[in-house]
N, C-alpha and C positions, 0 to 999 in steps of 0.2 A: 391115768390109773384109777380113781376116784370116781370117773364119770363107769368105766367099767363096774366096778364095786356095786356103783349105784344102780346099775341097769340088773345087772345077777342079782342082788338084795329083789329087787322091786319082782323080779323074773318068780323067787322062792316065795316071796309073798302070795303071790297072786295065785301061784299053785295051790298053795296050803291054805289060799283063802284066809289069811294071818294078817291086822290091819301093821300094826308094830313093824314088820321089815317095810313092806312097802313106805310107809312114814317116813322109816331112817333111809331109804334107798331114794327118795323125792328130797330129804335133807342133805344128803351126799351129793345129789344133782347141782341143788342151789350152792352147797360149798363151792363144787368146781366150777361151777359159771361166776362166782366170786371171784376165786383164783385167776381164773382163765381173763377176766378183765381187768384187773387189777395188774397183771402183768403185761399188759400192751402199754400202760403209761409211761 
């Protein structure tokens, strides 16, 4: 859900030429690839 959030964030960013979504939409990425390895342990 997260990796989604992150992809739409970065998607309105990039439209609106806006650096701030895209940022938090590349921070939300690294969250979930966090997440995401952290629970195969």
């Amino acid at each position: 859900m997260l990796a989604i959030l992150a992809v739409y964030l970065i998607y309105l960013g990039m439209q609106a030429e806006m650096i701030p979504p895209v940022l938090t939409g590349v921070g939300f990425v690294l969250i979930a690839l966090a997440f995401a390895f952290s629970g195969k342990k």
